[in-house]
Structure formats: C-alpha cells, structure tokens
C-alpha positions as CSV (number, residue, x, y, z in Angstrom):
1,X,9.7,-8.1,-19.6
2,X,8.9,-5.3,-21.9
3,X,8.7,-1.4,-20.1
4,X,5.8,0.3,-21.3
5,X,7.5,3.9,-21.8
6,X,3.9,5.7,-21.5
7,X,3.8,3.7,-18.1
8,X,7.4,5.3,-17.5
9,X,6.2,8.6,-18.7
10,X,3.3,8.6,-16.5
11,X,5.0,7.6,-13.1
12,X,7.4,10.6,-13.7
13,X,4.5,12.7,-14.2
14,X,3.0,12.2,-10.7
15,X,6.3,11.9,-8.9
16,X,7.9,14.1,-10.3
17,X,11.2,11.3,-9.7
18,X,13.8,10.3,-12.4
19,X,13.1,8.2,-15.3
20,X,15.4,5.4,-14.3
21,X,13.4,5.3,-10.4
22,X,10.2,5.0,-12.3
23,X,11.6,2.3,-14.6
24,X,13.0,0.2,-11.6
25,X,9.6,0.6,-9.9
26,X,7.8,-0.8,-12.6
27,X,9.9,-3.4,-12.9
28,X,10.0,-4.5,-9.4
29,X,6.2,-4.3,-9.8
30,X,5.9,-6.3,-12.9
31,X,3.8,-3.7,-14.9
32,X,1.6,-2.7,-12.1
33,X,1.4,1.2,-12.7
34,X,-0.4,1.3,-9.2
35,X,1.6,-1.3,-7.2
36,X,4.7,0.8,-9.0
37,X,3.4,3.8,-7.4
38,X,3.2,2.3,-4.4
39,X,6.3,1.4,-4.4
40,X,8.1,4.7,-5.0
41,X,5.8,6.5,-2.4
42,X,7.1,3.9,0.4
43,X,10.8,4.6,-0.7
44,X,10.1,8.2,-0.8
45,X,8.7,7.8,2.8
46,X,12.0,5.7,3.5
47,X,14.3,8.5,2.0
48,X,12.3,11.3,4.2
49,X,12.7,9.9,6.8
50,X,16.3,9.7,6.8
51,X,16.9,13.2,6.4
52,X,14.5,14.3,8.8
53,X,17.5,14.4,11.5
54,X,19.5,17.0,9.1
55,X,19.4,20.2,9.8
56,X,17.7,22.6,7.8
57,X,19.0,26.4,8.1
58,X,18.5,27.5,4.5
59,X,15.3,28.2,2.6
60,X,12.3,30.5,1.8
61,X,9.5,33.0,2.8
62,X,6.6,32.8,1.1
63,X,3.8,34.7,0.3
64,X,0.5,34.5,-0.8
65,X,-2.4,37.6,-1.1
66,X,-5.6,36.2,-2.7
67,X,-7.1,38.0,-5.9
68,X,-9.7,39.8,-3.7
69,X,-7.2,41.2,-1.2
70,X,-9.1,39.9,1.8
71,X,-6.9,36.7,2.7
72,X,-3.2,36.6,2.8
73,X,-0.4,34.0,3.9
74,X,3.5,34.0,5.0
75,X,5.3,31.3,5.6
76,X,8.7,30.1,6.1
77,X,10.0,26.8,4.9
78,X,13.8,25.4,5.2
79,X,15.8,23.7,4.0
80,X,19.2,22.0,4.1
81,X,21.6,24.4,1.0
82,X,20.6,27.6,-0.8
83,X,20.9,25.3,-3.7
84,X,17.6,23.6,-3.2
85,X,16.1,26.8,-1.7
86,X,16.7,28.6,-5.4
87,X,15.0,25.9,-7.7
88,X,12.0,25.4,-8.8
89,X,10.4,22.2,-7.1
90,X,11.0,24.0,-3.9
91,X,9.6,27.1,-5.0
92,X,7.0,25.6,-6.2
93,X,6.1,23.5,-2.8
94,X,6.5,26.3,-1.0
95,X,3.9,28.4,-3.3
96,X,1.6,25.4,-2.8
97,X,1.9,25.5,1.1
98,X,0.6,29.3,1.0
99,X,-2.0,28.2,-1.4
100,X,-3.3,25.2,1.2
101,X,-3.1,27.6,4.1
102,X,-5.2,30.6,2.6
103,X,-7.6,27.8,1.4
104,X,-8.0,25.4,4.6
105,X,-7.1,27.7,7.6
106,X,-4.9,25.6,9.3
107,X,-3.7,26.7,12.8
108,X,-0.7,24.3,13.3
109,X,1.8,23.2,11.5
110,X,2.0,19.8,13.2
111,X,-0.1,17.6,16.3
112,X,3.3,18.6,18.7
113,X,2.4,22.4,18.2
114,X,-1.1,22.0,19.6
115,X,-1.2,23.3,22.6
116,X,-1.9,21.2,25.5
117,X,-4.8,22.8,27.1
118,X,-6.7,22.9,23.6
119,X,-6.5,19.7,23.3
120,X,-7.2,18.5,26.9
121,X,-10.6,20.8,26.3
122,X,-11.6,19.3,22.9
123,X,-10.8,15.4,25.1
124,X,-13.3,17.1,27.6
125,X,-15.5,18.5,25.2
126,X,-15.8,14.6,23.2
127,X,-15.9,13.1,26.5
128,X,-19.0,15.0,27.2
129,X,-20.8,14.8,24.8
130,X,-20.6,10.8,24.5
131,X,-21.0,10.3,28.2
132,X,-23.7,8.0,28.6
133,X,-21.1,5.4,26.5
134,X,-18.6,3.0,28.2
135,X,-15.2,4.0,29.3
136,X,-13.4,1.6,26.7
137,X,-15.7,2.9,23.4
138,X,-15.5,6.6,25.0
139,X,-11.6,6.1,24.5
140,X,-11.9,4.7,20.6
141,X,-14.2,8.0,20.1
142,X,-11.8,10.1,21.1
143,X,-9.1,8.7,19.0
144,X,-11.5,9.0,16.2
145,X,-12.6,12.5,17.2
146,X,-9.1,13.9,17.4
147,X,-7.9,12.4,14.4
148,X,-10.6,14.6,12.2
149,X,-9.6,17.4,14.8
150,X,-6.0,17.0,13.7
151,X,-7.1,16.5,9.4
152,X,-9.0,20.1,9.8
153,X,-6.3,22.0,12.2
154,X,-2.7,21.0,11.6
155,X,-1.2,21.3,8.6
156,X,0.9,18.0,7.9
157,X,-2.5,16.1,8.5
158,X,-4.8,18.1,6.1
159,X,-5.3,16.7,3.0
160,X,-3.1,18.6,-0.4
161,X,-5.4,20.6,-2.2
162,X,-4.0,19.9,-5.2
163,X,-4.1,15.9,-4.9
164,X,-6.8,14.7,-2.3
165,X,-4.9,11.5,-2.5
166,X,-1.9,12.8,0.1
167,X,-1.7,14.9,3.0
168,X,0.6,17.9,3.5
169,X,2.7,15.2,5.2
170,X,3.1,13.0,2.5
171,X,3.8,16.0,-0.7
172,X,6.2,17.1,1.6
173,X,8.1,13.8,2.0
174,X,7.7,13.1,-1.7
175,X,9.3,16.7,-2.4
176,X,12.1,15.5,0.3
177,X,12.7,12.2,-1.5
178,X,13.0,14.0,-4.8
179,X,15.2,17.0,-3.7
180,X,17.3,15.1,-1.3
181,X,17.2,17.3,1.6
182,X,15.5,17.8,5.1
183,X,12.7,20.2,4.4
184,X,10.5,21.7,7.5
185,X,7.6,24.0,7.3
186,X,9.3,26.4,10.6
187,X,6.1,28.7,10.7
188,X,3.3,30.6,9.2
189,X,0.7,33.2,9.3
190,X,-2.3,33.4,7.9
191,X,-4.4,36.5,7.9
192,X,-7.8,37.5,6.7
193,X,-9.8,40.5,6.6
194,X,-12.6,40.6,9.9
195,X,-10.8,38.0,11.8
C-alpha cells in the first residue's frame, strides 16, 4: 500500500510524534487518517501510563499575568530530567497549563485533591434536589452530576482550550508519550483581582 505523505505530514502535525510513528499508524490503519489517530492516541495513553510510577523531581514554574493585569497564574509542573524540563514541548505545555487555568478557574488539579467534605455536600446537595426520584436513578444522577462537577472544577478533567477534542488529561499523556517521561502538574495558584 501506498503512504500518502500529506497523510503522514498531517498526523505529525496533531501529535506532534515522529514521522516514522505516524507512518506505522497509518499503516496499521490501512489509510484511515482517523482510525490512525486513534491509534497513536491509545498507544500514547499506553506509554503514559507506564511512566506514571516514575518519579518526577525535575521541572518548571510557570507563570502567566493576563494583558489586563487583573488575572494571574503560577504553577509548578515536573518532570523526570532537567533535560526535558529545558525544551520546548514542555515549555510549551506548561505555558498552556497557565493559559487553561487563568481561562477556566479550575480549583483542583485532580478528583483525589477534592476534598471530601465538598464533595459529600455537592452528593447532598444533588440528592436533594432530585428527592422525590428512586433510590437506584437518584444514584445514576449523581454519577452524572459529579462528572460535570469534576469537567468544570479539576483540572485533568476540563476540556484543553486549545483542542476541545481532549481533556487536560489526555494533552498531558500525549506530551508524556512524546517526551518520554513522567510528567505531573504538583500545584497551582490562580489569582484574580476582587476575589
């Protein structure tokens, strides 16, 4: 089978992985730019999740201050080496991270940093408010509830910005597959003028 090289050109452009990945993919997909994509984003997810054990001590502080000096945004994200810290996809994720907290207010990085009694009152506060339902659908409304919760609160969940088509989660693991290393967002602060 022929490779379209456009094809090839194209999958690089929204990984951001090598040429010969992309190649492979399409090949194992017989053309299929989509099915290729697919295909790289589940062995990205493979890939992240292997190195999510390592440990990641290295890394960077960003910053963000929007152009009307009324929101503003630190954060620190690690890594494995101060290789991957210095270049440019990582610098680059990290600037994006600011950009996604000063726009979406997130106050959690993941679902484990909620704290408990928060989320035992927003159970409460669901529970009430569909009362008069039966105990089994009451529990499916929650699950429901709490998983839009979760997209507007905790960082990993909310959806990127920049592509609507992943959450914070996945451009994270994609930037893990391509780099190689663990990568953790560790913490962040976001101010804003009145609040």
């Amino acid at each position: 089978m022929k490779i379209d090289a456009e094809k090839i050109k194209n999958l690089r452009e929204k990984t951001g992985l090598s040429i010969m990945e992309c190649k492979k993919a399409i090949e194992e997909a017989d053309g299929d730019f989509e099915k290729a994509l697919e295909i790289l984003k589940k062995r990205g997810i493979e890939i992240s999740e292997k190195k999510t054990n390592k440990e990641a001590r290295e890394g960077l502080i960003g910053c963000y201050v929007h152009t009307n000096g009324k929101v503003g945004v630190l954060i620190e994200v690690n890594c494995e080496s101060d290789f991957v810290a210095r270049n440019s996809e990582f610098k680059e994720l990290v600037k994006n991270l600011c950009l996604q907290i000063a726009a979406m207010k997130p106050k959690w990085i993941d679902i484990n940093s909620i704290p408990e009694d928060i989320l035992n009152k927003k159970k409460d506060e669901i529970k009430e408010q569909f009362k008069d339902k039966p105990e089994s659908v009451i529990t499916k409304i929650i699950e429901g509830k709490l998983q839009d919760f979760y997209k507007e609160n905790v960082l990993l969940k909310q959806q990127f910005i920049k592509d609507e088509g992943m959450t914070i989660e996945e451009y994270i693991k994609s930037k893990i597959a391509k780099l190689g290393e663990n990568i953790k967002v560790k913490r962040f602060v976001r101010f804003e003028i009145g609040e």
